[in-house]
C-alpha positions as CSV (number, residue, x, y, z in Angstrom):
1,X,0.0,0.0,0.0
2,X,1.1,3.7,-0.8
3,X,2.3,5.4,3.1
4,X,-0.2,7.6,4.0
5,X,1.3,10.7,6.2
6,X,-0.9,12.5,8.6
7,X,-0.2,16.3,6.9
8,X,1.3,17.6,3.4
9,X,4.6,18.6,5.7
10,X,5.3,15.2,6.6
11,X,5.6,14.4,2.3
12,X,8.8,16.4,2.3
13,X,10.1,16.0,6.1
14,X,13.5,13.7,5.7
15,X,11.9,11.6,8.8
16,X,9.2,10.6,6.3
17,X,11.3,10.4,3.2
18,X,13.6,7.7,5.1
19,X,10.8,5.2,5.2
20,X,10.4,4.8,1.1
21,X,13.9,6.1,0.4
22,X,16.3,5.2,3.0
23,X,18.9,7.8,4.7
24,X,18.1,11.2,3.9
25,X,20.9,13.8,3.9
26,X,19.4,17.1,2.4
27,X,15.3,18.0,0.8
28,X,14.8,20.6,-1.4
29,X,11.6,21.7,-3.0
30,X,11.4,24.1,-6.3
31,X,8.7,25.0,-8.5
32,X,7.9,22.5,-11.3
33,X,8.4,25.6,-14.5
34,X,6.1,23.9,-17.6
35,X,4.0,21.8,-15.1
36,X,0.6,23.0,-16.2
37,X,-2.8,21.3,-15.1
38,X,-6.7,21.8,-16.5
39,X,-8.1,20.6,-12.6
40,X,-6.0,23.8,-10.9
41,X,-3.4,21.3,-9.3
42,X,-0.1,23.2,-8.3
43,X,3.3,21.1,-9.1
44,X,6.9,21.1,-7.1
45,X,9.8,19.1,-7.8
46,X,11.4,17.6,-4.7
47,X,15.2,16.2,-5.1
48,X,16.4,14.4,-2.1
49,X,20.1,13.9,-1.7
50,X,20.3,10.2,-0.1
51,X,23.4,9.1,2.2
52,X,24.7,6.7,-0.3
53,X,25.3,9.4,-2.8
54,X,23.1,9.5,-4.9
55,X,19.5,12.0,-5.8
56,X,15.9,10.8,-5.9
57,X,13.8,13.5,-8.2
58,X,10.2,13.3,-7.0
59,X,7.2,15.5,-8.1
60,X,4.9,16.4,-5.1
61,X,1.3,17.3,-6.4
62,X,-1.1,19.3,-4.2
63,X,-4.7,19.8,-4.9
64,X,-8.1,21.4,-3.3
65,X,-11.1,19.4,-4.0
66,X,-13.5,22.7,-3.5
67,X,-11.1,24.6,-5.9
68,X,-10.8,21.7,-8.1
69,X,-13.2,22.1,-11.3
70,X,-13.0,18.5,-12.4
71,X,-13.8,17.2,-8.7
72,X,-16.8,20.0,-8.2
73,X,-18.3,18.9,-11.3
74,X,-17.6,14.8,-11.2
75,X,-18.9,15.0,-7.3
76,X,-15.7,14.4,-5.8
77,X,-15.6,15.9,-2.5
78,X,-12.5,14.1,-0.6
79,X,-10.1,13.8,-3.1
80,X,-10.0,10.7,-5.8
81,X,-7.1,10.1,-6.4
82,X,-6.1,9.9,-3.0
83,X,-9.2,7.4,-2.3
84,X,-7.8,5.7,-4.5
85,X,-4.5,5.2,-3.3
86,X,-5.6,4.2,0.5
87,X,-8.8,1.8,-0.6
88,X,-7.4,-1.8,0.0
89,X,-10.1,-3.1,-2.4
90,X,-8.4,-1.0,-5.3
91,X,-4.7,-2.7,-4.6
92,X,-4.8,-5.0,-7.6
93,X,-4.2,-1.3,-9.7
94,X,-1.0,-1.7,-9.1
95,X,-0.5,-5.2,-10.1
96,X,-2.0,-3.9,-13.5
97,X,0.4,-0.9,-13.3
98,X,3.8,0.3,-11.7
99,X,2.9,2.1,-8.4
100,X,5.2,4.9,-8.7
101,X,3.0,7.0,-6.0
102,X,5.4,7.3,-3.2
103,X,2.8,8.7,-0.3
104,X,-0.5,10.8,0.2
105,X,-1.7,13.2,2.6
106,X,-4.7,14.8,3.3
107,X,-5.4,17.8,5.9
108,X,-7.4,20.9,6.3
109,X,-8.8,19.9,2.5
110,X,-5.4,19.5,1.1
111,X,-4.2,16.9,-0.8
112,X,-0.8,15.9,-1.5
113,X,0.5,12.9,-3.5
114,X,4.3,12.4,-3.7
115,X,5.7,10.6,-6.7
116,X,8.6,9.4,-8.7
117,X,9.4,12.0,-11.4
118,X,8.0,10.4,-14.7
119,X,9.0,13.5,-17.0
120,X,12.0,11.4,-18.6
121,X,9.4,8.4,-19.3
122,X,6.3,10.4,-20.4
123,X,5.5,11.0,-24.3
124,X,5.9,14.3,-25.7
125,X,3.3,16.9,-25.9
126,X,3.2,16.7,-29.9
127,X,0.6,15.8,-32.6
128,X,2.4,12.5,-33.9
129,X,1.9,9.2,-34.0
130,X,3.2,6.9,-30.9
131,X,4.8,4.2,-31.9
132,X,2.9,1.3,-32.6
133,X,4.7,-1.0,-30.1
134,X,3.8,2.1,-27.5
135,X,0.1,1.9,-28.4
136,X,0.0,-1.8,-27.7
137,X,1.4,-1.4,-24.2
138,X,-1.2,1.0,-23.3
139,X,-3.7,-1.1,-25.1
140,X,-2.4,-3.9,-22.8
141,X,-2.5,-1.9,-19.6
142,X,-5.8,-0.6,-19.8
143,X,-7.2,-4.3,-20.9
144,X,-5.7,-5.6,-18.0
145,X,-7.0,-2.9,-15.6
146,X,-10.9,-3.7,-16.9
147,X,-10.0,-7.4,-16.9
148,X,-9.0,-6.9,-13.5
149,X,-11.8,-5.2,-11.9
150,X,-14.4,-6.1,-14.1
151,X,-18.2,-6.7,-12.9
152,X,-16.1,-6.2,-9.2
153,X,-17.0,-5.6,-5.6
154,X,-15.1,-2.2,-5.3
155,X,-17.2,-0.6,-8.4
156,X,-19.8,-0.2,-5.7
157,X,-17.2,2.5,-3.5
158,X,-19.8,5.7,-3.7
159,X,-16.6,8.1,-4.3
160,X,-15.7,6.7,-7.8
161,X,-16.7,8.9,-10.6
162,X,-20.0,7.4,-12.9
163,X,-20.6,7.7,-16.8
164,X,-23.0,10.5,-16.2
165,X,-20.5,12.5,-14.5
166,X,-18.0,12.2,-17.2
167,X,-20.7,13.5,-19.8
168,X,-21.7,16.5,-17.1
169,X,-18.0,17.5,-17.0
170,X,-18.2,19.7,-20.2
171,X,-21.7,19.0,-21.7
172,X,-23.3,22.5,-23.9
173,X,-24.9,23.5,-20.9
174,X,-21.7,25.4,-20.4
175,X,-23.0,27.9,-22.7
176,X,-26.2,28.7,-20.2
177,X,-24.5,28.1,-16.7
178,X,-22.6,31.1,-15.6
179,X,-21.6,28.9,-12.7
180,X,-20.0,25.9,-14.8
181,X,-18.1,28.3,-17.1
182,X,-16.3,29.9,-14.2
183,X,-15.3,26.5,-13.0
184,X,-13.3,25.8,-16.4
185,X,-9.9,27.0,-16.0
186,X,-8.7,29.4,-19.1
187,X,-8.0,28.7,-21.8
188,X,-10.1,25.5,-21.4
189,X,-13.0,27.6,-21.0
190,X,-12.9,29.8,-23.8
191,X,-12.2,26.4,-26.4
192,X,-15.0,24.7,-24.9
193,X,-17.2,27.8,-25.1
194,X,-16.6,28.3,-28.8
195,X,-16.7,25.3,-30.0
196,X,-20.3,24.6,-28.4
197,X,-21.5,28.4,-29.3
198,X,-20.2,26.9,-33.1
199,X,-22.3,23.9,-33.3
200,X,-25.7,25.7,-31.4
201,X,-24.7,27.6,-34.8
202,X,-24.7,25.2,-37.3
203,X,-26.7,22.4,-36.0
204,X,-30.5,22.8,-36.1
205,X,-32.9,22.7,-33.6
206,X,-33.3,19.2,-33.9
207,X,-29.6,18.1,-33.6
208,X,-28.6,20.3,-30.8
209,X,-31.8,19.0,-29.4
210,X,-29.7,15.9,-29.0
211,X,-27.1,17.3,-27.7
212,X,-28.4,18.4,-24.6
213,X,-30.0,16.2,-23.6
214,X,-29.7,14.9,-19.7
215,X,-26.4,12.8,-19.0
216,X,-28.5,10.7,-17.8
217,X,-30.3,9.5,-20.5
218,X,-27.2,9.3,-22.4
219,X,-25.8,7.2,-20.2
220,X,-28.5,4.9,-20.0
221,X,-27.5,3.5,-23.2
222,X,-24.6,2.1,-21.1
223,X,-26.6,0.0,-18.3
224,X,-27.1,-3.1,-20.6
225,X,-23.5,-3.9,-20.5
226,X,-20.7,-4.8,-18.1
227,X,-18.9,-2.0,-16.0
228,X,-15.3,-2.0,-14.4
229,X,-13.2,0.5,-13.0
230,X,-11.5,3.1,-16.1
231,X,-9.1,5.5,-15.5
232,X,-11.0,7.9,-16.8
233,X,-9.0,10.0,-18.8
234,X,-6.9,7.7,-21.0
235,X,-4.6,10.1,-23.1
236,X,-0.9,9.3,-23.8
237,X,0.5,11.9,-21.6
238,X,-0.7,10.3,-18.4
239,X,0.9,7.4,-19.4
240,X,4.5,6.1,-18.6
241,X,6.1,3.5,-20.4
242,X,9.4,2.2,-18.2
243,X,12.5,1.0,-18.6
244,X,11.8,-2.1,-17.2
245,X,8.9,-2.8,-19.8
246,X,6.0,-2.2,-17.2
247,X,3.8,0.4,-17.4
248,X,2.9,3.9,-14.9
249,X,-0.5,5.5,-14.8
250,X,-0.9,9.5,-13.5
251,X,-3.7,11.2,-13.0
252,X,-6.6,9.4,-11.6
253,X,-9.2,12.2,-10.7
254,X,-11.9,10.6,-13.0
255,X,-11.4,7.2,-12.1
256,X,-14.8,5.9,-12.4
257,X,-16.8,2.6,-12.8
258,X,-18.3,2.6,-16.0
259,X,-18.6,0.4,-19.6
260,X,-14.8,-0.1,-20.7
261,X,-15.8,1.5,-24.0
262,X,-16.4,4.5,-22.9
263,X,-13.0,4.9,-21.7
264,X,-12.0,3.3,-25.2
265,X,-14.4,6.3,-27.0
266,X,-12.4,8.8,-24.8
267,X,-8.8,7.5,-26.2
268,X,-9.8,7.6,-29.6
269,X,-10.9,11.0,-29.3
270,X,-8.3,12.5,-27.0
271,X,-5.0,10.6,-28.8
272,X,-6.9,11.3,-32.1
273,X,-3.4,12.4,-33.5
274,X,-1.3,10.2,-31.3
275,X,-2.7,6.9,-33.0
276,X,-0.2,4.5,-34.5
277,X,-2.9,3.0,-36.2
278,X,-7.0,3.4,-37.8
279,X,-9.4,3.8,-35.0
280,X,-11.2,0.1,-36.1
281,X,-7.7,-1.7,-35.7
282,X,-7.3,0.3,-32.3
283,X,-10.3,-1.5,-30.9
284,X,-9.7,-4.3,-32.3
285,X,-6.3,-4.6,-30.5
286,X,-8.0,-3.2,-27.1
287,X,-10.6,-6.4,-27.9
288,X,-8.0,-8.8,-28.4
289,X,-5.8,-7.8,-25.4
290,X,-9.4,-7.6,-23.3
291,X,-10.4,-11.1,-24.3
292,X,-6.6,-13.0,-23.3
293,X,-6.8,-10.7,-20.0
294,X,-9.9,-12.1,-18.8
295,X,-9.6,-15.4,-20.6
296,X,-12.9,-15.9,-22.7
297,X,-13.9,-14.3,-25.7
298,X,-16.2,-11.5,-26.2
299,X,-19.5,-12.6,-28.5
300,X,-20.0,-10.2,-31.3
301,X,-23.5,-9.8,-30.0
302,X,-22.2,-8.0,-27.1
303,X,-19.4,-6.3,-28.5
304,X,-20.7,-4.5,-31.6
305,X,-23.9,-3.3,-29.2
306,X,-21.4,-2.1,-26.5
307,X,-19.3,-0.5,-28.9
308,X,-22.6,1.4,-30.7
309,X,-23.7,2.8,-27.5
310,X,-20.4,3.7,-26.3
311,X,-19.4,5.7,-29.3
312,X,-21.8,7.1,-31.7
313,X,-23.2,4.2,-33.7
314,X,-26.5,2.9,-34.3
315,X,-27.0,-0.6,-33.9
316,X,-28.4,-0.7,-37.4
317,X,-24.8,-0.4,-38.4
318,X,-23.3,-3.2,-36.8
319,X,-26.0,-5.6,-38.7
320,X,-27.5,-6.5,-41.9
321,X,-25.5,-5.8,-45.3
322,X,-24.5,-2.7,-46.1
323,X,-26.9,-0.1,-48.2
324,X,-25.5,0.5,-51.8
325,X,-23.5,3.3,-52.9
326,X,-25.5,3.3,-55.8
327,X,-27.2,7.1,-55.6
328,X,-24.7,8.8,-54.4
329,X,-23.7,12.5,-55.9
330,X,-20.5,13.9,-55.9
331,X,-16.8,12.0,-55.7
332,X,-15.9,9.2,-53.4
333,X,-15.1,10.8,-50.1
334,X,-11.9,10.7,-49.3
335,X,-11.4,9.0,-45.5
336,X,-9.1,10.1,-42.9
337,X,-8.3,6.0,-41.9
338,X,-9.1,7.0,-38.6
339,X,-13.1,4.8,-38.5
340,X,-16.2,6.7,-39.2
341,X,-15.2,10.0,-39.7
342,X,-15.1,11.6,-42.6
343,X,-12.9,14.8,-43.2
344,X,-12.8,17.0,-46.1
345,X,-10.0,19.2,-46.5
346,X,-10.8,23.1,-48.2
347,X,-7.5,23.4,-49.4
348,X,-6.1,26.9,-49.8
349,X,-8.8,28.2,-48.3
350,X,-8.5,30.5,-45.4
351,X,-10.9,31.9,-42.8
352,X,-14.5,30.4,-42.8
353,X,-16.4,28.1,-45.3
354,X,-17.1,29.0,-48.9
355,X,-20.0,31.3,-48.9
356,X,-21.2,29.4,-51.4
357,X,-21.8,26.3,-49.9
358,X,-24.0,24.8,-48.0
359,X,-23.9,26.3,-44.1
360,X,-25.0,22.1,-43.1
361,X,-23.9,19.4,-45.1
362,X,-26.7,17.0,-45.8
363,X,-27.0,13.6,-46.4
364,X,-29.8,11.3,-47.4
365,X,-30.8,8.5,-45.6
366,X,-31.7,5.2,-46.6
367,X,-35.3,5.7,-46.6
368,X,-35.0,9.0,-48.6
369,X,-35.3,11.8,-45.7
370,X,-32.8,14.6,-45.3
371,X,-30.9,14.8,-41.9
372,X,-28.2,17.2,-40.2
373,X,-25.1,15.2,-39.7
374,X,-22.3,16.5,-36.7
375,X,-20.5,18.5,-39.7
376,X,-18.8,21.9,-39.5
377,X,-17.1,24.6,-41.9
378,X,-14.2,25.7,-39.4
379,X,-11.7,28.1,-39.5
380,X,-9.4,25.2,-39.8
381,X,-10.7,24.9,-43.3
382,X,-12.2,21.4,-43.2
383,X,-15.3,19.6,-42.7
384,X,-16.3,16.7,-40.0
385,X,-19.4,14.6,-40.2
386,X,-20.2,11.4,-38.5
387,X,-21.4,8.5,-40.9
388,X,-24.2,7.6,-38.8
389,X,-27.2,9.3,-37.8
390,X,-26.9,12.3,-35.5
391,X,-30.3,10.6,-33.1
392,X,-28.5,7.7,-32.3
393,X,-25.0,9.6,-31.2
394,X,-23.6,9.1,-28.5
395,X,-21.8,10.4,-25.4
396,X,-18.5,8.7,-25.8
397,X,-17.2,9.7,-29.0
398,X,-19.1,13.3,-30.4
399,X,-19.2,15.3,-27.1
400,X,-15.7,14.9,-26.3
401,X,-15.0,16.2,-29.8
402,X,-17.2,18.8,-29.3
403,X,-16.1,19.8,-25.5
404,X,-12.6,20.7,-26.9
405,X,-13.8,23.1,-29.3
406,X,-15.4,22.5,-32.6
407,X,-12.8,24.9,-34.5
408,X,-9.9,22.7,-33.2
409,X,-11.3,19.5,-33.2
410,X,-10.1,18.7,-37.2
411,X,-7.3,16.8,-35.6
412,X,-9.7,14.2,-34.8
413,X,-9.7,12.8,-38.1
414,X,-6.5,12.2,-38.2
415,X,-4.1,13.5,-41.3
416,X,-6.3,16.1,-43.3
417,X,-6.3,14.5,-47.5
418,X,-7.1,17.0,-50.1
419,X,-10.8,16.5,-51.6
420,X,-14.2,18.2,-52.5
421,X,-17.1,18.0,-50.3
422,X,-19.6,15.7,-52.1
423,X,-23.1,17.1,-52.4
424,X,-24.4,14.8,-50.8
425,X,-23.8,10.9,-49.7
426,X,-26.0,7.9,-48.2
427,X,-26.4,6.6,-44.6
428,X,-24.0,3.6,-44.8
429,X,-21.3,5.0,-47.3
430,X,-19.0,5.3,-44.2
431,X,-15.7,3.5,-44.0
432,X,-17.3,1.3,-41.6
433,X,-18.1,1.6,-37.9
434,X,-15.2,1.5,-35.5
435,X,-15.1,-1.8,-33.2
436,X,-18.2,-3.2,-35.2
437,X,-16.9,-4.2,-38.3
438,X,-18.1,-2.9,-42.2
């Protein structure tokens, strides 16, 4: 178990650094310069000279739940990721994943973790690719982490985070709730603003209808299928991949008990330009590693339904053949690789769409009625619509695109490909649906 210290002092005192370090000679604590965090959490760097010689560099992460937007708004009112560290029930985390949390402390609403520095181990902050070996070790941890906990006693502990309070966290009604928006830390804020102000724009009624509609009954899409215990926010950078081959998790303040494809649909979305591969072989790997973790294989009849609700796709799409491309106007679209979505690029374009085209693409559906698809005409010069329809969307794939800002959220798609927007295309020309086959 991680030490747990009776006040944030004790996390730097040498008399408590001596118990998970051995003989202390000299502490010092300095301010952690490019450390930045969305929750509000402050960063130090602690380097503690040990008597043999040599220099431990830790990272000592303090936090207020009450000034903490993420834990206001997912219900968190004693600190999660210190809950998590002290709950015997939640020990077999760090069999999945190197525990490389040192101690904790909470006092006077304070929390303090103490860890081993990572910075050396962590990915880069760039648009790339991972490497593909890289993506199948985080495939493999966070397979091994549902396998571990899934359908488990401890998803019952009333401080983990739920499905509806990750789809609360930074749903459209930010634009309406004064309160929210001054939760959001800038310039979180002001993205998320703007991009939801930009689809109220060019949705209609209808759509953003659908949109904002209570978390929970979104999430109740989700209560057919097995829950486990997710990280919660899966995105490279709070993964570690070691020297010795295992693998550290940071940042657990969503941990949550929930469908494990919702935190799949969050990893596609937030790595959307970190993938080494298309989104379908993504979860195809994630299935593959899921199924040997917990030793029996996962019956297409519960995995293409799981993955529809978790993601955006309607369970029309995971069955029956495919409707013809016969009918359709305009060129081929041209596919990003990365699933569903579609992304035309308006090369050499700059500033806002074409005047004249179309404000909302369109699409016809099988049975010959026009509907709004999630589409835009950014400032980034390219479009984004999902291949299936906008009523049967769901939380874990289009809100998180939309929740980091419409006008940014091109990068989704993966590598933008020169084209021409097609007038028009049918409900099933898609690539295919992620995790559910063509």
């Amino acid at each position: 178990m991680v030490l747990r210290l009776d006040s944030i002092d004790q996390l730097t005192q040498p008399g408590s650094l001596e118990r998970v370090l051995g003989p202390v000679v000299r502490v010092r604590r300095e301010p952690m310069s490019g450390a930045s965090s969305f929750s509000g959490a402050r960063h130090e760097r602690v380097r503690v000279d040990l008597a043999d010689g040599t220099t431990e560099t830790l990272v000592l992460k303090l936090a207020r739940p009450e000034r903490n937007w993420i834990a206001q708004r997912t219900c968190d009112g004693l600190g999660r990721e210190a809950a998590l560290l002290g709950e015997p029930a939640l020990a077999g985390v760090w069999e999945v994943f190197a525990r490389t949390y040192l101690a904790f402390a909470q006092a006077d609403g304070e929390l303090g973790l103490l860890m081993v520095d990572l910075g050396e181990y962590l990915p880069p902050d760039v648009r790339e690719p991972i490497a593909e070996a890289h993506e199948e070790a985080l495939l493999t941890g966070l397979a091994r982490l549902h396998a571990r906990f899934w359908e488990s006693p401890p998803l019952e502990l009333p401080w983990l985070a739920d499905a509806p309070a990750l789809v609360r966290l930074l749903g459209p009604q930010i634009l309406d709730d004064a309160t929210h928006r001054d939760m959001v830390p800038s310039p979180l804020r002001e993205r998320v603003v703007e991009g939801w102000t930009l689809a109220r724009a060019r949705l209609s009624p209808r759509a953003w209808g659908v949109l904002t509609r209570p978390a929970d009954e979104w999430t109740r899409l989700f209560e057919p299928f097995p829950r486990t215990l997710i990280h919660g926010d899966s995105k490279v950078a709070n993964f570690a991949l070691l020297p010795t081959g295992r693998l550290a998790a940071i940042d657990w303040e969503v941990a949550s008990s929930a469908t494990p494809t919702v935190e799949m649909g969050w990893y596609l979305i937030v790595n959307s330009t970190r993938l080494a591969r298309p989104r379908d072989e993504v979860l195809a790997a994630y299935r593959r590693h899921l199924e040997a973790e917990r030793g029996a294989a996962i019956p297409e009849s519960r995995w293409s339904p799981c993955c529809c609700s978790a993601f955006r796709r309607p369970r029309r799409c995971c069955s029956g053949p495919r409707p013809s491309r016969a009918g359709r106007r305009g060129p081929a679209p041209r596919t990003s690789g990365r699933g569903g979505w579609i992304s035309w690029s308006r090369s050499q374009q700059a500033g806002t769409c074409d005047p004249g085209w179309p404000g909302s693409m369109r699409r016809i559906t099988t049975d010959g009625r026009h509907r709004d698809p999630v589409s835009l005409c950014a400032p980034t010069r390219s479009w984004q619509v999902d291949a299936c329809r906008l009523q049967d969307v769901s939380a874990g794939t289009v809100l998180p695109h939309l929740q980091q800002g419409l006008v940014r959220v091109s990068a989704g798609c993966g590598p933008q490909r020169p084209g021409r927007c097609p007038d028009s295309y049918e409900q099933g020309a898609s690539p295919g649906c992620a995790g559910c086959g063509p």
